[in-house]
N, C-alpha and C positions, 0 to 999 in steps of 0.2 A: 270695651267689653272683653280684653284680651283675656284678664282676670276669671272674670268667668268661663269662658270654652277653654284654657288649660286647666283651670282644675276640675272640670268634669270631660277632658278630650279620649279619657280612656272609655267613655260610654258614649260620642257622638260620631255622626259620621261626617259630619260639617253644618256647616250654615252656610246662608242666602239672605240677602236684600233683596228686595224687591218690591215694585209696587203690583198693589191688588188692585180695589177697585179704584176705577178712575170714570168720574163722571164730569164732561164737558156739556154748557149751556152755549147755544149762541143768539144773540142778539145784534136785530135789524136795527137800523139807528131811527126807529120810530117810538122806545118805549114810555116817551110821556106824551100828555095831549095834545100839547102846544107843538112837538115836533108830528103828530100825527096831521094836526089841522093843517100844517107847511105841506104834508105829503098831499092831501084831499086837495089842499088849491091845488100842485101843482098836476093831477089831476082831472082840474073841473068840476070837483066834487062839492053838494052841498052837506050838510051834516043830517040832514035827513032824507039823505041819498045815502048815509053810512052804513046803518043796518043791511041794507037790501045790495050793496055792494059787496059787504064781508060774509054775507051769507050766499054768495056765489064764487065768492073764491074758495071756502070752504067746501064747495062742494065739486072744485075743480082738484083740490087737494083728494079728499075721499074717492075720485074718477079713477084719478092717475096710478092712488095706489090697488085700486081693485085691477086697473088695466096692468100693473108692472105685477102683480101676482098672477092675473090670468096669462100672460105672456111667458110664464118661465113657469108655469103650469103649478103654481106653490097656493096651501090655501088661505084664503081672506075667510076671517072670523070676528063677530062683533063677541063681546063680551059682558057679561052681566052678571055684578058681584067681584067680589076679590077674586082672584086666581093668580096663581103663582106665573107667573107670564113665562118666564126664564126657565122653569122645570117644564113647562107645559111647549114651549119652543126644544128645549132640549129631545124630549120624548119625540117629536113630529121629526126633527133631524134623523133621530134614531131610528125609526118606525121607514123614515122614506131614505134610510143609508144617504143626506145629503149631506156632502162632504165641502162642497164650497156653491157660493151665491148665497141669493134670497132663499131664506128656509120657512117663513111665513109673514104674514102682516096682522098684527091684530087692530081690530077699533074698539073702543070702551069713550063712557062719558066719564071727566073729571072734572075736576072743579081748576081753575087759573086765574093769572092776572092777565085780566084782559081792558076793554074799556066800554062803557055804555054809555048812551046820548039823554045827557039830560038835559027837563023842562022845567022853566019858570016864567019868571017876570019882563027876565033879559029875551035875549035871544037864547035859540040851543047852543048846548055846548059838552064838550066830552069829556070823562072824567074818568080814572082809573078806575076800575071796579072787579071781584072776583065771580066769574061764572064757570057757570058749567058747560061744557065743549064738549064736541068729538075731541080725540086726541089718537092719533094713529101708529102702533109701537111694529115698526120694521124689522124683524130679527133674522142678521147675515153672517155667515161664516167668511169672514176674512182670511186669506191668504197666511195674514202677516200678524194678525189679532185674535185669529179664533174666533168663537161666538161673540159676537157683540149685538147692539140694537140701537135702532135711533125712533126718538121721540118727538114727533112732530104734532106742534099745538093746529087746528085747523082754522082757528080766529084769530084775529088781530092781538098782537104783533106778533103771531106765529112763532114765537120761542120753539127752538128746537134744542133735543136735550141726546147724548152721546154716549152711550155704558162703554168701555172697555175693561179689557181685567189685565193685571199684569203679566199674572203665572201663566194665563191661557197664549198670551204671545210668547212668554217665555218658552213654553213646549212645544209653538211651531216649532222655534230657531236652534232648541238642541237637536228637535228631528235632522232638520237641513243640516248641522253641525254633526248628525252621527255621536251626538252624546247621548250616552246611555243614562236612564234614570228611573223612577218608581217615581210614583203619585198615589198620595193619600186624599181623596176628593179632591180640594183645590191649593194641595202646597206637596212640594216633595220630600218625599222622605231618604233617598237615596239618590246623590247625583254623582257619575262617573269622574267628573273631574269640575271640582265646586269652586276652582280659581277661575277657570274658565267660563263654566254659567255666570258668577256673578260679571266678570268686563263684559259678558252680553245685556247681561239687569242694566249694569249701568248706561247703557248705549239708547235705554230706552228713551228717558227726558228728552234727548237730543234730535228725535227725531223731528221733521218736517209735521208736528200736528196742526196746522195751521192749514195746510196746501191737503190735507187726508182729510180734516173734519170736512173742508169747502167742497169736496168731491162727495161724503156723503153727502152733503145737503144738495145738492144738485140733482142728486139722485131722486128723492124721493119731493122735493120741491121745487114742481115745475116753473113757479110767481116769478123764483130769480132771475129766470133767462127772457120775463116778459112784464106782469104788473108793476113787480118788484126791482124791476131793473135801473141804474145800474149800482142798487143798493148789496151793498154782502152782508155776512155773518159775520158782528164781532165775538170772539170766541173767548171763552174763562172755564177756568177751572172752578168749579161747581165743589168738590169736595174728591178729595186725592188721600188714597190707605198705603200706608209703606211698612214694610212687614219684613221684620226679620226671623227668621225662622233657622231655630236649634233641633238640627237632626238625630235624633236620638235612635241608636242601634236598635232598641226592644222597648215593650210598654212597659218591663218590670224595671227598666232603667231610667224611665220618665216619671210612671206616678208617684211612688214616694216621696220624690223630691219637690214634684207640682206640687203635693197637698202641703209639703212648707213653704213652700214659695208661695203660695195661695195666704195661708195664714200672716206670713212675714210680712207681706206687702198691703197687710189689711191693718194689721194693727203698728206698724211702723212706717209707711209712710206719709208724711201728715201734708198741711197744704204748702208747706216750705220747700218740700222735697220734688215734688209734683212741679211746680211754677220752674225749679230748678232744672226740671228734666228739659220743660219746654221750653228753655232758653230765657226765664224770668226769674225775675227778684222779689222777693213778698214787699211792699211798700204800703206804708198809709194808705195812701191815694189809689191804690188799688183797688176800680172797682168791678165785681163782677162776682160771681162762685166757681169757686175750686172746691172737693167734692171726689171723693171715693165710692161705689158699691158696688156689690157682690152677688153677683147671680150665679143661679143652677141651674141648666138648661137641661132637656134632655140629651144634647150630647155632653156634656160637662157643665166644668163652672168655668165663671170666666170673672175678671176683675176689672173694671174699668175708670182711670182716672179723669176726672173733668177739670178744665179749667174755660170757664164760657160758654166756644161753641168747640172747642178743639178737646182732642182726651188723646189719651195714650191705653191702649188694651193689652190683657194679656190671657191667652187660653192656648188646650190646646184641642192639634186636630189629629183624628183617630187615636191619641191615645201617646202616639210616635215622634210628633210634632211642637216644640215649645214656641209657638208664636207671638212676639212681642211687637205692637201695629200701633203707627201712631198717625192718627186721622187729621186731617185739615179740611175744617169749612172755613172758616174766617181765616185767611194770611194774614189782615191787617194787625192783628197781634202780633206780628213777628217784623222785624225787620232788619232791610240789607241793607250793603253799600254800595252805592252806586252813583254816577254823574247825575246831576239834576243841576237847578238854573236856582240861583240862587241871589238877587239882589242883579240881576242884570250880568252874572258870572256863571260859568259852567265850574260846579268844585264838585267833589266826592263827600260824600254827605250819606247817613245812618237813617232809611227814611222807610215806609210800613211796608210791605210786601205785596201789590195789588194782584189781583185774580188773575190777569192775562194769561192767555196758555202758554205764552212765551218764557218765562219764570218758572216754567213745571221743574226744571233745573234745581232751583233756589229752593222747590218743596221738598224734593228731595234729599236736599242737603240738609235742612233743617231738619224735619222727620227722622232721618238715619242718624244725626246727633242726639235726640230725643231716644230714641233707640237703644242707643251706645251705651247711655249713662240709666237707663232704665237698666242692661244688663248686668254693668257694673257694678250699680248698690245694690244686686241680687248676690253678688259673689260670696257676700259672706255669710251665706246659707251652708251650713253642710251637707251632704247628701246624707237621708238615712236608709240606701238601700241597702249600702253592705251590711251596717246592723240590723238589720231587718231580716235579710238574708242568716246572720246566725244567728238569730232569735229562731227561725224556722228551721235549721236543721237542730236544735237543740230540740224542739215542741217537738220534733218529726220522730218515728222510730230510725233507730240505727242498726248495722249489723255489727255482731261479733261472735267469731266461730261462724259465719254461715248460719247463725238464729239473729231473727230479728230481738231487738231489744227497746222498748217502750222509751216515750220521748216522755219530757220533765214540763209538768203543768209551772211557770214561771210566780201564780200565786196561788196554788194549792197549798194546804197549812201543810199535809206530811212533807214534801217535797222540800216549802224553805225550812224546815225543822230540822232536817239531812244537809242543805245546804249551811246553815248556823253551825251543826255540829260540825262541819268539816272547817270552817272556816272562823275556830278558834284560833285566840293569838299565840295560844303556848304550842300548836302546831306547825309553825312559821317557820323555825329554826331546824328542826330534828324530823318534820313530817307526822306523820298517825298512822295509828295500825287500825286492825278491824276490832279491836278491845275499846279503845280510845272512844269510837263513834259508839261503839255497842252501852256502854256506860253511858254517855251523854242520851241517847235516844230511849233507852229499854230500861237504864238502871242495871242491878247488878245481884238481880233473883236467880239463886241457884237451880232452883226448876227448868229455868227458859233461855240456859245458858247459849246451849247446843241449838235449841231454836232461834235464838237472838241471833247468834253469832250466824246460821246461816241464811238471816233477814238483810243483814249488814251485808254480806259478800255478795248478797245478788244487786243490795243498792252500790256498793264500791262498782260493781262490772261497769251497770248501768252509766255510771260517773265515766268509768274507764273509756266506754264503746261511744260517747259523748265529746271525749279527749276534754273533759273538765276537770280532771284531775292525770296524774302522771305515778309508774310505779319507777319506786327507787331502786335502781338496781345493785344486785347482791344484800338484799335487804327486803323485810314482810313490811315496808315500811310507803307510804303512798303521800304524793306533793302535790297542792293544788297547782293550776296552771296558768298562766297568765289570762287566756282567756274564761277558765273556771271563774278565777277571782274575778273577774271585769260581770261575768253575766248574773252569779250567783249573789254577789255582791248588790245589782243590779235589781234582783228579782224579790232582793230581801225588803229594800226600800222603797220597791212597788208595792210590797203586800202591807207592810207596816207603815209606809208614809205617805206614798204620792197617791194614791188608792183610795183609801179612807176619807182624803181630803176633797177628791172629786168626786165621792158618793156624798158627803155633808155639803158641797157646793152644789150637787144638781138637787 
């Protein structure tokens, strides 16, 4: 992505990797029936001792978290109806200035994969099935993570589910670091020293999340240390956001450029280019959807690539921020190298990328190369804000003499009528006087000489106070100017060409 942040480096104040959202699942090694029925014998349990069984651990679960909230004085809330959980936890943090621990517990019913005991001919027996649960959302301001929340199923097999964010640990550790920065909602817009934030982003994958999820789960489920015991949580990556973000100095130096890069990437890049980013090859035998669309949000628009269940995104945030995110649900799509067993031999071998949260490394690498080349075939975008910029001091009034002087409508007929008259070819050589354009615009009525002629000199100033044209000196004699002829040139084939053509096309 070198390509790109040097040719737009005089309008950024850097960029950042980093991962956003990251959501961790763990699973007890009971989630099919036949390893459930292993559990029940051992036990002593009959299958129609199951219900009445998992309907008191559940409600050992629901005790413990009323008890760990009434203990650290935080409140327990059922909920009913969608609610935004995360703003609504936000606000109580707020509201009770709680800076670190438990900041509440919520309960709501959802629907899960759980199991239910069915009847027939046979004997009973237990089958996967989706119901509806209690399910209990813990949300803790960590030390080292910021707000996060854990989600505990209150039935069998108790699937427990993990939010963190990246940027929100990121802004512990430049605090601790003493690095100075700005934040736009959840990315920065300004970091002190952006070599150094990102060796801290990187440091994230590597941490110990194996030995941190197992200490939430401890937390909030007591079964571990007793029903459940001496079973753990195998833990995966559930779906992982890595996000590169281009710091842009002001919003007049992001949006013009966003609304082509919006456009650009909607009609040029096809399902070739997309599979390419994500480290694939368009083949036959490829089966699946890849897939482009475009929404408008109320904060913006935003664009987002599919290929399955994985995409690549691109929006931005506050206006400041060019964020380019590329999502991982499924890893199996992708894959690494590594030792595996092969024929009775340990070789290095090209094999899918499985969930484990041990691998959060490998998502990462992946994703940021997705990233890289998403930024790169953006490169050959131009930027249009510097023309943009003179298109609007042109439209704007100007001074000259300390009076202001009216700006030039770009497709008003008299205006390119002045601009045609000046930017005849037999002017090129020798320049034009105020006779020259007076002729071409008024003709050459003896009546309206004196009139004419001082219609022409207030449009010459006009030109002048605009620097769209130049006077020649020691001479009545006036030169267009390189930017005259670039805008006026411009404004002629708006009005006569490009114009016309998109009022008959809509």
């Amino acid at each position: 992505m070198d390509t790109f942040l040097q040719k737009h480096a005089d309008k950024i104040n850097g960029h950042l990797s980093c991962f956003d959202r990251m959501i961790f699942k763990g699973y007890l090694p009971f989630q099919h029936s036949t390893a459930l029925s292993i559990f029940l014998y051992g036990k002593k349990l009959l299958y129609k001792q199951f219900m009445d069984f998992a309907k008191q651990q559940a409600e050992v679960l629901k005790a413990h978290a009323q008890k760990l909230a009434e203990k650290q004085k935080r409140p327990f809330e059922y909920l009913n109806g969608y609610v935004r959980k995360e703003d609504k936890a936000r606000e109580i943090a707020r509201r009770d200035k709680v800076k670190k621990g438990l900041v509440c517990v919520f309960s709501t019913l959802e629907m899960a994969a759980s199991f239910a005991l069915r009847y027939g001919k046979n004997k009973p027996r237990l089958e996967r099935a989706w119901r509806k649960c209690l399910h209990l959302y813990c949300y803790f301001i960590d030390p080292e993570l910021g707000l996060i929340h854990v989600r505990l199923q209150t039935f069998f097999p108790f699937t427990i589910q993990v939010y963190a964010n990246g940027h929100e640990w990121l802004e512990q550790q430049l605090d601790r670091k003493k690095i100075a920065y700005r934040k736009a909602d959840n990315a920065f817009s300004w970091i002190e020293d952006c070599k150094r934030a990102q060796d801290i982003a990187d440091s994230l994958p590597r941490k110990n999340w194996v030995g941190l999820l197992d200490s939430l789960a401890k937390i909030v489920n007591p079964l571990l240390k007793n029903v459940m015991s001496p079973h753990q949580y195998y833990w995966v990556t559930a779906q992982a956001e890595l996000s590169t973000d281009v710091m842009f100095k002001s919003r007049e130096a992001l949006q013009p450029l966003y609304q082509k890069l919006l456009k650009h990437n909607v009609l040029c890049f096809g399902a070739e280019d997309i599979l390419t980013f994500l480290g694939r090859k368009l083949h036959p035998c490829f089966k699946g959807e890849v897939g482009s669309d475009l929404k408008t949000r109320a904060l913006g628009a935003r664009i987002k690539h599919r290929m399955k269940a994985n995409w690549i995104k691109m929006y931005d945030k506050q206006g400041l921020v060019l964020r380019i995110e590329t999502v991982i649900n499924d890893p199996r799509e992708f894959k690494i190298r590594k030792t595996c067993e092969r024929k009775g031999k340990q070789v290095m071998a090209w094999v899918p990328l499985n969930k484990s949260v041990v691998h959060l490394d490998a998502y990462a690498r992946i994703a940021l190369k997705a990233n890289r080349l998403y930024l790169e075939a953006m490169a050959v975008i131009e930027d249009p804000s510097a023309t943009l910029k003179t298109l609007d001091r042109i439209a704007e009034p100007a001074k000259r003499n300390d009076r202001n002087v009216k700006g030039f409508n770009p497709v008003a007929r008299n205006d390119v009528k002045l601009f045609k008259s000046v930017l005849r070819g037999e002017h090129v050589l020798r320049g034009f006087r105020n006779k020259d354009v007076r002729q071409k615009l008024f003709g050459n009525s003896p009546d309206q000489m004196k009139k004419d002629s001082a219609r022409v000199t207030r449009c010459l100033n006009r030109l002048h106070a605009h620097q769209l044209i130049a006077k020649i000196p020691r001479s009545q004699r006036w030169r267009v100017t390189d930017l005259g002829n670039k805008m006026m040139s411009a404004s002629i084939h708006l009005r006569e060409e490009t114009l016309p053509q998109l009022l008959q096309g809509a």
